[in-house]
FIKOLZA-1660 file (N, C-alpha, C; in steps of 0.1 Angstrom, whole numbers, plus 5000, padded with zeros to 4 digits):
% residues 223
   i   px   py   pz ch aa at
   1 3128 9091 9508  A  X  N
   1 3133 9087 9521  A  X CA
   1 3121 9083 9530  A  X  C
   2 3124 9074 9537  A  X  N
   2 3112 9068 9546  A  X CA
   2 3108 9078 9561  A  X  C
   3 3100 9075 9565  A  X  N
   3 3102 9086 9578  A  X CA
   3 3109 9085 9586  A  X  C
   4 3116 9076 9595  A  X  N
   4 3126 9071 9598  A  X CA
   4 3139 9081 9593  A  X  C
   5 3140 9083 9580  A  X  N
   5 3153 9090 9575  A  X CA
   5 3143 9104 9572  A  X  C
   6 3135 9109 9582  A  X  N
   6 3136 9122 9576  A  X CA
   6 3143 9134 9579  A  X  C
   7 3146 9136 9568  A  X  N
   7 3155 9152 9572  A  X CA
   7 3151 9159 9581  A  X  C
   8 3160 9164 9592  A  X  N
   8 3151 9175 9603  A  X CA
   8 3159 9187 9595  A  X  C
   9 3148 9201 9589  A  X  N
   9 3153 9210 9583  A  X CA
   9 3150 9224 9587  A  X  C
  10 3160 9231 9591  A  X  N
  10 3156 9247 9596  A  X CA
  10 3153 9252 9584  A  X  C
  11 3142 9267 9588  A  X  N
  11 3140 9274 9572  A  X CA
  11 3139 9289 9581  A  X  C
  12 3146 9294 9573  A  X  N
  12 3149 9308 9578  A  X CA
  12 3148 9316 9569  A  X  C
  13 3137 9324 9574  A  X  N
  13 3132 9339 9562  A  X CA
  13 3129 9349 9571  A  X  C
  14 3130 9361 9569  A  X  N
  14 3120 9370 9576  A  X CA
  14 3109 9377 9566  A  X  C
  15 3108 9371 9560  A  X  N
  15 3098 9375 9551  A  X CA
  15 3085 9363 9555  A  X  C
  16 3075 9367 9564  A  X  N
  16 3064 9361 9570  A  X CA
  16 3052 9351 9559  A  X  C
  17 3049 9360 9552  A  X  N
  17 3042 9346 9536  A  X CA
  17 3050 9336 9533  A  X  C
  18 3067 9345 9528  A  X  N
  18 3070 9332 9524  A  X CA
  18 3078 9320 9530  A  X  C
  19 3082 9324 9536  A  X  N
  19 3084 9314 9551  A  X CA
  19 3075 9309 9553  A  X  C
  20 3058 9307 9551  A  X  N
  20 3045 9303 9558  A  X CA
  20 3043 9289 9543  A  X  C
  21 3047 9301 9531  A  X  N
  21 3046 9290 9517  A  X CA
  21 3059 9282 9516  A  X  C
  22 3066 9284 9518  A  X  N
  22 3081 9275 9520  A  X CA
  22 3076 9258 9529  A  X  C
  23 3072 9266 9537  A  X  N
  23 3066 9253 9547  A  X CA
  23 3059 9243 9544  A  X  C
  24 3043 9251 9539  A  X  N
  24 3038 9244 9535  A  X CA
  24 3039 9235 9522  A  X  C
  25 3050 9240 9511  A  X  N
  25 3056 9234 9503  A  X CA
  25 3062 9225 9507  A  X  C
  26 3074 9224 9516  A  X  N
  26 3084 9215 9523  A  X CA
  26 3073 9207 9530  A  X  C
  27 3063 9206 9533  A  X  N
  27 3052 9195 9543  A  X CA
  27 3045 9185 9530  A  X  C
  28 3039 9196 9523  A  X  N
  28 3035 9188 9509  A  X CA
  28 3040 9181 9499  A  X  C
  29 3056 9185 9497  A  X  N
  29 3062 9178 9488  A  X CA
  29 3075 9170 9492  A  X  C
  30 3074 9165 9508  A  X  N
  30 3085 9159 9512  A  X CA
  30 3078 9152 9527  A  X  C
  31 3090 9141 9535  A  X  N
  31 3082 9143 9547  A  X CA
  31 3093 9148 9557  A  X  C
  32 3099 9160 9550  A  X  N
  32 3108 9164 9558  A  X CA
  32 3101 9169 9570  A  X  C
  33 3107 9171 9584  A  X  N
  33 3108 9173 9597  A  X CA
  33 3113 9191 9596  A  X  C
  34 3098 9200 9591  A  X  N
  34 3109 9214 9588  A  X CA
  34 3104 9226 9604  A  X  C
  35 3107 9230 9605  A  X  N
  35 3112 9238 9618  A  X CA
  35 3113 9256 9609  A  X  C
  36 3107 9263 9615  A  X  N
  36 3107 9274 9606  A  X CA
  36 3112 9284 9618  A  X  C
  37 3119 9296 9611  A  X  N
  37 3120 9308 9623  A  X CA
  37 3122 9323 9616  A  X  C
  38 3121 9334 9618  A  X  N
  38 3118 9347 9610  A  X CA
  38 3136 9351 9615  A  X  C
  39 3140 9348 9624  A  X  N
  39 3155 9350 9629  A  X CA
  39 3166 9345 9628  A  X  C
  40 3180 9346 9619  A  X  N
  40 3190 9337 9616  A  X CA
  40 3195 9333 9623  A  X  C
  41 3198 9342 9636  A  X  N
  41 3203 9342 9650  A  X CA
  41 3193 9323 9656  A  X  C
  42 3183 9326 9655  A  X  N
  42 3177 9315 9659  A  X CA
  42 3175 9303 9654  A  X  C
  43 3182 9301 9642  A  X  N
  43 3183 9293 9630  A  X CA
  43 3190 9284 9639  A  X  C
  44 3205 9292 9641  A  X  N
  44 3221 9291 9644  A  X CA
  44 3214 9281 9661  A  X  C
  45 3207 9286 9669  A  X  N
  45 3207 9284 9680  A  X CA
  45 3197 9264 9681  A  X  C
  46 3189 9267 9671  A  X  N
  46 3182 9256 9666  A  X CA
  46 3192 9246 9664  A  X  C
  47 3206 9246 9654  A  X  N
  47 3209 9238 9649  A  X CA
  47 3220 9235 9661  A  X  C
  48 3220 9244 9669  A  X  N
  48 3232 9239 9676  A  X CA
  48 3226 9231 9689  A  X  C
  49 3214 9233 9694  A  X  N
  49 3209 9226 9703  A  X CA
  49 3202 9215 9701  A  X  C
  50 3198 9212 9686  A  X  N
  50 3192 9198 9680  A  X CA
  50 3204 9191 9665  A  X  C
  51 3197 9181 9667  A  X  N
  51 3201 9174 9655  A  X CA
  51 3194 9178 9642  A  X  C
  52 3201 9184 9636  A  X  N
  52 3195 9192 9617  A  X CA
  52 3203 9186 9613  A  X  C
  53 3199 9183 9600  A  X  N
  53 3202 9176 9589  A  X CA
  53 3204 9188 9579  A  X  C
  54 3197 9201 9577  A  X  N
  54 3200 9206 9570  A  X CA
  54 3197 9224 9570  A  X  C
  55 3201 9230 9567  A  X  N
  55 3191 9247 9571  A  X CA
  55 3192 9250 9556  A  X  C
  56 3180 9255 9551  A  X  N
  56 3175 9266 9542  A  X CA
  56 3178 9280 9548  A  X  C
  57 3181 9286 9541  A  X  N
  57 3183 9305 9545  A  X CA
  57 3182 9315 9534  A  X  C
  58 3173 9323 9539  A  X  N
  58 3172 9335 9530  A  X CA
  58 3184 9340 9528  A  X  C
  59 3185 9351 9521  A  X  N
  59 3199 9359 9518  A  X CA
  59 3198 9372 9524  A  X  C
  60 3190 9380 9520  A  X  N
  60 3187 9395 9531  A  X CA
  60 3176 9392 9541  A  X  C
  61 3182 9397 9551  A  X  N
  61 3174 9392 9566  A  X CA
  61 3179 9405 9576  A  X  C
  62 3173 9411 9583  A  X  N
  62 3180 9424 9592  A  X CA
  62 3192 9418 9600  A  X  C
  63 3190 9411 9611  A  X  N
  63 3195 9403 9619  A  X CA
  63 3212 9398 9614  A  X  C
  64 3210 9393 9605  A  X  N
  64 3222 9387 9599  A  X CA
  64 3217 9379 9585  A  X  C
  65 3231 9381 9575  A  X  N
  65 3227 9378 9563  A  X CA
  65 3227 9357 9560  A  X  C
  66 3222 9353 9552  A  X  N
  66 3225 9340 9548  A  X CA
  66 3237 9336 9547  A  X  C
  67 3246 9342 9542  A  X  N
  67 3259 9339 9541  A  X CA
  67 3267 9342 9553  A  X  C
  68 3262 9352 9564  A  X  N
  68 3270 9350 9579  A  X CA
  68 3264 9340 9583  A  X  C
  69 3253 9337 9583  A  X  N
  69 3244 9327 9591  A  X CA
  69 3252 9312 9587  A  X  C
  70 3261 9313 9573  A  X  N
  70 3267 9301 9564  A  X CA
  70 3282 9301 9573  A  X  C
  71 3287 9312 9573  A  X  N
  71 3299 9310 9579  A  X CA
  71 3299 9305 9597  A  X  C
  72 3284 9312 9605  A  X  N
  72 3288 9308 9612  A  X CA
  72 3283 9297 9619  A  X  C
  73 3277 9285 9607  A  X  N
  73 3274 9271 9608  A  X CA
  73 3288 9263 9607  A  X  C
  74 3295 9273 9594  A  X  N
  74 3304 9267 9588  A  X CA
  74 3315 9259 9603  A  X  C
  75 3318 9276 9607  A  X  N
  75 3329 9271 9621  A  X CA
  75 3325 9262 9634  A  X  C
  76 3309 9267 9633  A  X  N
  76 3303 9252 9646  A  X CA
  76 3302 9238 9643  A  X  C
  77 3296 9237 9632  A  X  N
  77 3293 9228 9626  A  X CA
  77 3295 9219 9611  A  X  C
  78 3308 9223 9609  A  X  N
  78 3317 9216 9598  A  X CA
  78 3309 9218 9585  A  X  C
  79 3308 9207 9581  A  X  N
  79 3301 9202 9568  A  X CA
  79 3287 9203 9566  A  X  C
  80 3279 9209 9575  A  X  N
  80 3261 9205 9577  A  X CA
  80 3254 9214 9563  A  X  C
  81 3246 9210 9559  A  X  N
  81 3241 9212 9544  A  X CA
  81 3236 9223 9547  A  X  C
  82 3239 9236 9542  A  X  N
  82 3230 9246 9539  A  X CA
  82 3228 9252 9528  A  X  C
  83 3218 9256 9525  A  X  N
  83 3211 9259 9510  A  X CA
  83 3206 9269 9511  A  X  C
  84 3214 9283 9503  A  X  N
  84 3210 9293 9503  A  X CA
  84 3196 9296 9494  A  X  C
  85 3188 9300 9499  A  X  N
  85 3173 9296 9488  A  X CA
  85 3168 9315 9488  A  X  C
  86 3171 9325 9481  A  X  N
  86 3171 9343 9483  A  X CA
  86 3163 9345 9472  A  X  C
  87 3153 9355 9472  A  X  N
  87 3153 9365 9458  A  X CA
  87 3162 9377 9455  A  X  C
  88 3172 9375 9466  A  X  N
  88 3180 9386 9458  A  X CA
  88 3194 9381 9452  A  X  C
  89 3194 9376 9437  A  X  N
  89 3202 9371 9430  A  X CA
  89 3213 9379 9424  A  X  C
  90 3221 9374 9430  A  X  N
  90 3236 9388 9415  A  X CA
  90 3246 9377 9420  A  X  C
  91 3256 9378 9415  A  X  N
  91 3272 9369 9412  A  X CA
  91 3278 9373 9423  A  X  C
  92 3276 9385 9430  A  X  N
  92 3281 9388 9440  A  X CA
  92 3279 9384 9452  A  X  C
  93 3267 9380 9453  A  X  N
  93 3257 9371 9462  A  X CA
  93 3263 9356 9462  A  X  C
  94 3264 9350 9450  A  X  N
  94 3264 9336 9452  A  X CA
  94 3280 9338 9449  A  X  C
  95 3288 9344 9443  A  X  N
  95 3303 9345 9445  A  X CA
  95 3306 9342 9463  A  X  C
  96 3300 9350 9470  A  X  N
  96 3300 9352 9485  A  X CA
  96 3296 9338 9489  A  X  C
  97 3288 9333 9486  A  X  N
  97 3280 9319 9492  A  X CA
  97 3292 9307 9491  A  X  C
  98 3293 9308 9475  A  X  N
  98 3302 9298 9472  A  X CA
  98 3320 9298 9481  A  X  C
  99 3323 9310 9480  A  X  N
  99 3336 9313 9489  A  X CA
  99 3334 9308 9508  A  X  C
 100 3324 9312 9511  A  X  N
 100 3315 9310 9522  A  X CA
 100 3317 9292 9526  A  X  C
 101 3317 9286 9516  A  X  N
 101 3313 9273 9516  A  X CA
 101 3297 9267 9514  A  X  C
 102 3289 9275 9506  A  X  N
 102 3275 9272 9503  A  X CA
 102 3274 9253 9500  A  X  C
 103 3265 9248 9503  A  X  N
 103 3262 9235 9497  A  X CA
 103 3254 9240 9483  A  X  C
 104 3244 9246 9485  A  X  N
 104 3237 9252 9471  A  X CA
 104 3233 9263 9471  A  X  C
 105 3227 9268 9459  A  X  N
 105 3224 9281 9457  A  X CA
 105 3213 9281 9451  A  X  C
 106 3203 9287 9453  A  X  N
 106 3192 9284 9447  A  X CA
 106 3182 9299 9448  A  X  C
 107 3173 9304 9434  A  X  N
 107 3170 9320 9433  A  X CA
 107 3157 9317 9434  A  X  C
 108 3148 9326 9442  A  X  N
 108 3134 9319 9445  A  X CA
 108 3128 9327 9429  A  X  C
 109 3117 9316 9425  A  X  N
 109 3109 9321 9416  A  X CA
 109 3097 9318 9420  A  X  C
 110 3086 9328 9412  A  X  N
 110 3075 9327 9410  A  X CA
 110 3067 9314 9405  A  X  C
 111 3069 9302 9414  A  X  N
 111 3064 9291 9405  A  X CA
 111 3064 9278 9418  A  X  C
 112 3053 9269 9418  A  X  N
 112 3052 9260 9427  A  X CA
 112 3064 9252 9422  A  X  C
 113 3071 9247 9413  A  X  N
 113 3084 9239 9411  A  X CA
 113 3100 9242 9415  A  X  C
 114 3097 9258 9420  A  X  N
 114 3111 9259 9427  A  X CA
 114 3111 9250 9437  A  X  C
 115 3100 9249 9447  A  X  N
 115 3099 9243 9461  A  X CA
 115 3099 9227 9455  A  X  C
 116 3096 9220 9443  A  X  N
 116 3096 9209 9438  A  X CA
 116 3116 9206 9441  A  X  C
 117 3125 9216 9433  A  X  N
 117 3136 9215 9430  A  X CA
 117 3142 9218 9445  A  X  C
 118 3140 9226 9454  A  X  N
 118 3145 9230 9468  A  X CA
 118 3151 9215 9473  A  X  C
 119 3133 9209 9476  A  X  N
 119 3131 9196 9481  A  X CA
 119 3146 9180 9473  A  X  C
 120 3148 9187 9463  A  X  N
 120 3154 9176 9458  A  X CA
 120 3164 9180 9459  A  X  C
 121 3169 9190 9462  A  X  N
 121 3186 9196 9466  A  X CA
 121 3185 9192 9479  A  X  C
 122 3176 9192 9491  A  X  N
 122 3179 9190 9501  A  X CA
 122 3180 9174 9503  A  X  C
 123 3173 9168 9493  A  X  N
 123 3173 9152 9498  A  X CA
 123 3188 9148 9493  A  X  C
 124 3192 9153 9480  A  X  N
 124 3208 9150 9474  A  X CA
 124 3219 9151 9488  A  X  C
 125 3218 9166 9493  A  X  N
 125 3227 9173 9502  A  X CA
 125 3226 9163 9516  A  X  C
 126 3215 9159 9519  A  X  N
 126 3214 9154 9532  A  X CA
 126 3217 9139 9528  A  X  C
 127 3214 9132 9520  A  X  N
 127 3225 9122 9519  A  X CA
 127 3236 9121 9515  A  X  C
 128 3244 9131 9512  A  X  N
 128 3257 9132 9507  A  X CA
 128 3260 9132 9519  A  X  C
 129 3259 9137 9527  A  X  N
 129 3265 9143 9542  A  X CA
 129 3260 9129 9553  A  X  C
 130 3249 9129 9551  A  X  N
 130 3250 9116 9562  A  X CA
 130 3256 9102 9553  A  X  C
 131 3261 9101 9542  A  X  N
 131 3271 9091 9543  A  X CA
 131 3285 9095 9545  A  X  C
 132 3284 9105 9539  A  X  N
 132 3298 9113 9545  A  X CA
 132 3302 9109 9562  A  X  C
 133 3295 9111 9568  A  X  N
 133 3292 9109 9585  A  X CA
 133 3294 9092 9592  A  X  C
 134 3290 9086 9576  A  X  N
 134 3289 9071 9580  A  X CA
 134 3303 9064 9579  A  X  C
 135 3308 9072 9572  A  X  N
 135 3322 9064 9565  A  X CA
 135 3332 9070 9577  A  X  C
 136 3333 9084 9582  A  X  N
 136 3338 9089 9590  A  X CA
 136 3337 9080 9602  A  X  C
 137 3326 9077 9607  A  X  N
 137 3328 9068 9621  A  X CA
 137 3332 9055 9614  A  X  C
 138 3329 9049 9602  A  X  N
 138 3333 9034 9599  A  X CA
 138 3348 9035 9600  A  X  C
 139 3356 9046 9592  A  X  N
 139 3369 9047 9593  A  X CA
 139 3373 9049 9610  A  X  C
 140 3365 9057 9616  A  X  N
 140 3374 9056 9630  A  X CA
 140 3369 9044 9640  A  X  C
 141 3361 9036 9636  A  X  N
 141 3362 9022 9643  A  X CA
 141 3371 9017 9638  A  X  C
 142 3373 9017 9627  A  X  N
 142 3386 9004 9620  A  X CA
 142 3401 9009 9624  A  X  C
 143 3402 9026 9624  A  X  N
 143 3416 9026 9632  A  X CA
 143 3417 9024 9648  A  X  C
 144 3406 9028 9652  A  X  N
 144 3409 9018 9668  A  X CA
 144 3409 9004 9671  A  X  C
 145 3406 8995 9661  A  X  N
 145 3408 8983 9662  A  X CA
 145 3420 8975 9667  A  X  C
 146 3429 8984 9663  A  X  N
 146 3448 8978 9660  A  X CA
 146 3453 8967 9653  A  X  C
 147 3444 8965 9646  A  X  N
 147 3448 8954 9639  A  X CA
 147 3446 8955 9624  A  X  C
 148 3458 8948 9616  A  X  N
 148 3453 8954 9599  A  X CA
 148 3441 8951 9593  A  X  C
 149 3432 8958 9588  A  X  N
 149 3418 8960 9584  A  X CA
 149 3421 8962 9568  A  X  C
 150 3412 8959 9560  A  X  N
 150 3415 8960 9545  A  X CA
 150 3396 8962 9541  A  X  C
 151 3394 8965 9532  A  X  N
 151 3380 8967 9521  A  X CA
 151 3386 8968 9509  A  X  C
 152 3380 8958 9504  A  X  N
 152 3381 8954 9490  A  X CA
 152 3369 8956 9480  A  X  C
 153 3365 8960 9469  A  X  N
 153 3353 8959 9460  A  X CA
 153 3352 8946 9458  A  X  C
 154 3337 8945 9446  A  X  N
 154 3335 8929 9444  A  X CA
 154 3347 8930 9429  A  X  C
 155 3355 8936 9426  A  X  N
 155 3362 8933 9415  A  X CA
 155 3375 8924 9424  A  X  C
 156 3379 8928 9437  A  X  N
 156 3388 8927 9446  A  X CA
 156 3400 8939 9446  A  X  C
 157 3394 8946 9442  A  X  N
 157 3405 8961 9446  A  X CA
 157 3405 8966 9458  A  X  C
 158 3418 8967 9461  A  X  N
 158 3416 8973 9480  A  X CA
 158 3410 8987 9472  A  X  C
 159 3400 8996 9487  A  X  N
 159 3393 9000 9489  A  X CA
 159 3400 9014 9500  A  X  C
 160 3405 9006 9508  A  X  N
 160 3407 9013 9520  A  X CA
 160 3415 9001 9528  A  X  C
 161 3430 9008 9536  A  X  N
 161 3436 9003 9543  A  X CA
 161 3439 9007 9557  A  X  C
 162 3439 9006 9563  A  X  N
 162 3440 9011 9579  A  X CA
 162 3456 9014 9580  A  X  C
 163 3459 9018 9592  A  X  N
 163 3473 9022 9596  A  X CA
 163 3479 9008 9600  A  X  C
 164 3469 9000 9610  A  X  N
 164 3476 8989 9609  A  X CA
 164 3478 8977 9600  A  X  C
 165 3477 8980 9591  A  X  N
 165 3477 8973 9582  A  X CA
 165 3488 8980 9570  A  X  C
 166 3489 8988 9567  A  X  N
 166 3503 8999 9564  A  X CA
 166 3514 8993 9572  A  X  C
 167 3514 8995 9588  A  X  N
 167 3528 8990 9593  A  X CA
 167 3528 8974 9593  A  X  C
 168 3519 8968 9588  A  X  N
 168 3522 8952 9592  A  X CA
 168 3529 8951 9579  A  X  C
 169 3529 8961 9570  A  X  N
 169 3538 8957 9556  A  X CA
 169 3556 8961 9559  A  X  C
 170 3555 8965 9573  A  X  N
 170 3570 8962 9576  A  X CA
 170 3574 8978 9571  A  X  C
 171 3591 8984 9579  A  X  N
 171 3594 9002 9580  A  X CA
 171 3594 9004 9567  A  X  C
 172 3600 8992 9555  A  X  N
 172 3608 8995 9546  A  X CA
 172 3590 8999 9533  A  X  C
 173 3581 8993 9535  A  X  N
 173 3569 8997 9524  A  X CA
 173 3562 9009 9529  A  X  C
 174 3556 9013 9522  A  X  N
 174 3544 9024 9527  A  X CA
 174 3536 9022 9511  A  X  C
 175 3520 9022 9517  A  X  N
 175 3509 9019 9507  A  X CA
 175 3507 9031 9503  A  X  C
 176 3505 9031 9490  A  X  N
 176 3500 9042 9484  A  X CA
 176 3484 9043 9483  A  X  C
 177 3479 9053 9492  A  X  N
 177 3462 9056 9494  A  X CA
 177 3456 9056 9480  A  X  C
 178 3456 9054 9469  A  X  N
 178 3446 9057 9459  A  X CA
 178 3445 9051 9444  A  X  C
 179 3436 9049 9442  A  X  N
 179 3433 9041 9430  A  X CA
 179 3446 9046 9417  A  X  C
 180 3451 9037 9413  A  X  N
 180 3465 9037 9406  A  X CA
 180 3459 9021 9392  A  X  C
 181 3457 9024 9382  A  X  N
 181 3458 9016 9371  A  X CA
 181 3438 9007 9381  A  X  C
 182 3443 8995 9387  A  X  N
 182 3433 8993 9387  A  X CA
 182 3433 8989 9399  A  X  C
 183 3440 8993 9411  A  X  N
 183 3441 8990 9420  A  X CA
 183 3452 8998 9433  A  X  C
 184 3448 8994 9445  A  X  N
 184 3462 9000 9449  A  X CA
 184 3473 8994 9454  A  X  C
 185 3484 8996 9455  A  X  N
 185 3498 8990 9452  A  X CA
 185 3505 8994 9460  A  X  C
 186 3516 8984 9471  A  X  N
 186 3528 8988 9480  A  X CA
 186 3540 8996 9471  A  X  C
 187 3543 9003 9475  A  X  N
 187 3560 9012 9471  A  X CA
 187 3569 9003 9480  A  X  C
 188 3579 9007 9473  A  X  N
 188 3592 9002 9477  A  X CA
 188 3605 9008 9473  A  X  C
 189 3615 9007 9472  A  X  N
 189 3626 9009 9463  A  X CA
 189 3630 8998 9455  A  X  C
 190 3634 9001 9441  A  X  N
 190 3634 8994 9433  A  X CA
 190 3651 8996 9425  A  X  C
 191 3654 8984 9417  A  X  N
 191 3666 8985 9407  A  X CA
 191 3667 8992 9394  A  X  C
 192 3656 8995 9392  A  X  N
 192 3657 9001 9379  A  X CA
 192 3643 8994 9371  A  X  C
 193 3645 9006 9362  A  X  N
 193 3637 8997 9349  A  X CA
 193 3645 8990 9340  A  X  C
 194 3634 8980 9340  A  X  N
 194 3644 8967 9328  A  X CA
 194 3645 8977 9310  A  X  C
 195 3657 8974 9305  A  X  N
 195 3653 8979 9287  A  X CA
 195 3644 8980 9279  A  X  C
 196 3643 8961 9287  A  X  N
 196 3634 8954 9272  A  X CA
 196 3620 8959 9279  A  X  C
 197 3612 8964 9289  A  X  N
 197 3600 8964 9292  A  X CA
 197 3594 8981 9294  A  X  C
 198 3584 8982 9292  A  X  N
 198 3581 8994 9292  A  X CA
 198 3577 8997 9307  A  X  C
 199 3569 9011 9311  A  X  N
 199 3564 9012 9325  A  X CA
 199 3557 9005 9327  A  X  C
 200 3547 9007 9315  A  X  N
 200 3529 8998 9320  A  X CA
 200 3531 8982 9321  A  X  C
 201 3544 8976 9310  A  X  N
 201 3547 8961 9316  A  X CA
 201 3548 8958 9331  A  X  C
 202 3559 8962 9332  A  X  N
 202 3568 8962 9348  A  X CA
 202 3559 8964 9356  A  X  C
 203 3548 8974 9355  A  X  N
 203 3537 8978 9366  A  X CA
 203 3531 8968 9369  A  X  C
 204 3522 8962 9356  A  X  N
 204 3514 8948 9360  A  X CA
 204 3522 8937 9366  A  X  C
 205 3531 8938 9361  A  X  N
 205 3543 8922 9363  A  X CA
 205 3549 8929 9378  A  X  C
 206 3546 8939 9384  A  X  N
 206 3554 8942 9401  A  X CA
 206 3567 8946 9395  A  X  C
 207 3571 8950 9384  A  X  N
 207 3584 8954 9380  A  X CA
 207 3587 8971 9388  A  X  C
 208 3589 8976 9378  A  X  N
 208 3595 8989 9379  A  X CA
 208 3592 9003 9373  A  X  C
 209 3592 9013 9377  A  X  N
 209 3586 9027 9366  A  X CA
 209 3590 9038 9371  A  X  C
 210 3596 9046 9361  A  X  N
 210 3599 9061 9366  A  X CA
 210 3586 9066 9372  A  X  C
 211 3591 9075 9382  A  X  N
 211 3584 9083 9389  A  X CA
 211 3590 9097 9399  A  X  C
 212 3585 9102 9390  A  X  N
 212 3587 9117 9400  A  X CA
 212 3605 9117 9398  A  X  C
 213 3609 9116 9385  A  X  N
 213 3622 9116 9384  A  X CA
 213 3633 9108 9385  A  X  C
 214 3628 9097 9393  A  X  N
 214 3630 9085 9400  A  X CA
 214 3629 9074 9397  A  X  C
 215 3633 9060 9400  A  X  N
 215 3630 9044 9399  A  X CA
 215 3619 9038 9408  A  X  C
 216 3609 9037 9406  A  X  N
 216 3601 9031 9422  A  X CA
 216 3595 9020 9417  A  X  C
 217 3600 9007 9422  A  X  N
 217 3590 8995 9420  A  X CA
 217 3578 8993 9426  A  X  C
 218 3570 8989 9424  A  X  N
 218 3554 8988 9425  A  X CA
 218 3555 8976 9427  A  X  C
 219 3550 8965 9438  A  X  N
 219 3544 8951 9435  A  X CA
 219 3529 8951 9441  A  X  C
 220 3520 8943 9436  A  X  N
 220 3506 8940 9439  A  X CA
 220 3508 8931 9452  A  X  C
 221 3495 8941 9462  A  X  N
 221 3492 8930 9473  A  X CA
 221 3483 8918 9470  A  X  C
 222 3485 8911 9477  A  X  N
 222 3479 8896 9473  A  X CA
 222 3472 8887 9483  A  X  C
 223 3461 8889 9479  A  X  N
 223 3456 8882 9496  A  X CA
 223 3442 8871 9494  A  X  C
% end
């Protein structure tokens, strides 16, 4: 990532060395933007008063554990990457994390290549989420537009369709949101299936196919 995109990342330990080597790792093998604190309480207060990209957290801490510190990002702050990074490892621990909604889980070892692997879970995590973030506002510009909006791949498969673009197909269609054979396809009501043709004929040809117990014709949009 360029500096421009660097991750701004809380790291929360109360364990004073390794919080000091965490750092210095995260400075040396990244150019992340890291922010350190011995308090989870202050982690929480960091992320809510700046822009973080992502928090690292111990697991036992007096103050509060990694996994409260997880839930109560979870409720302020939706989806934001946190990565539990603990030496105290059991199923019980990361059972809790994962139920929690952990982004990762990670068991500290004795070895400069944990902090190699840290660094690369947090670069994965922080772009998952900031495209996650990008598509989110892309989709809510396109539904305030009011007008039908379409994305197509370079194969020409719709992609994504807006609301207005759903009602400009009139009360009687409704689009089906999701990739189907090789593309996505208006519903309708239909006459039946023909004898001579099978589903997967009728499908490509806009014909006809049981579904869900039912007759539903499929036709391809065309644009």
């Amino acid at each position: 990532m360029t500096t421009s995109e660097s991750p701004r990342v809380v790291y929360a330990d109360d364990d004073a060395a390794l919080l000091d080597l965490g750092e210095t790792y995260l400075r040396k093998l990244s150019s992340f933007e890291v922010t350190t604190c011995s308090d989870p309480r202050v982690a929480f207060d960091i992320v809510r008063d700046s822009d973080i990209d992502c928090v690292v957290s111990d697991y036992d801490m007096p103050a509060m554990t990694g996994v409260e510190l997880l839930e109560t990002v979870r409720e302020d702050h939706g989806s934001l990457p946190l990565i539990l990074f603990t030496g105290k490892g059991s199923e019980e621990v990361a059972s809790d994390a994962i139920s929690a909604g952990v982004t990762d889980y990670l068991q500290k070892q004795p070895s400069s290549e944990q902090y190699e692997l840290l660094v690369n879970r947090i670069e994965n995590s922080v772009s998952e989420h900031r495209a996650t973030r990008r598509a989110e506002r892309y989709e809510t510009v396109l539904e305030a537009l009011g007008y039908p909006v379409y994305v197509v791949d370079e194969r020409g498969r719709f992609e994504y369709v807006n609301d207005a673009f759903v009602d400009h197909g009139g009360s009687e269609v409704t689009v089906t949101v999701g990739r189907t054979h090789d593309g996505f396809y208006v519903e309708d009501d239909g006459d039946g299936l023909p004898d001579d043709r099978s589903p997967e004929e009728c499908f490509e040809a806009g014909g006809s196919e049981h579904r869900d117990g039912g007759l539903t014709r499929r036709r391809r949009l065309n644009f």
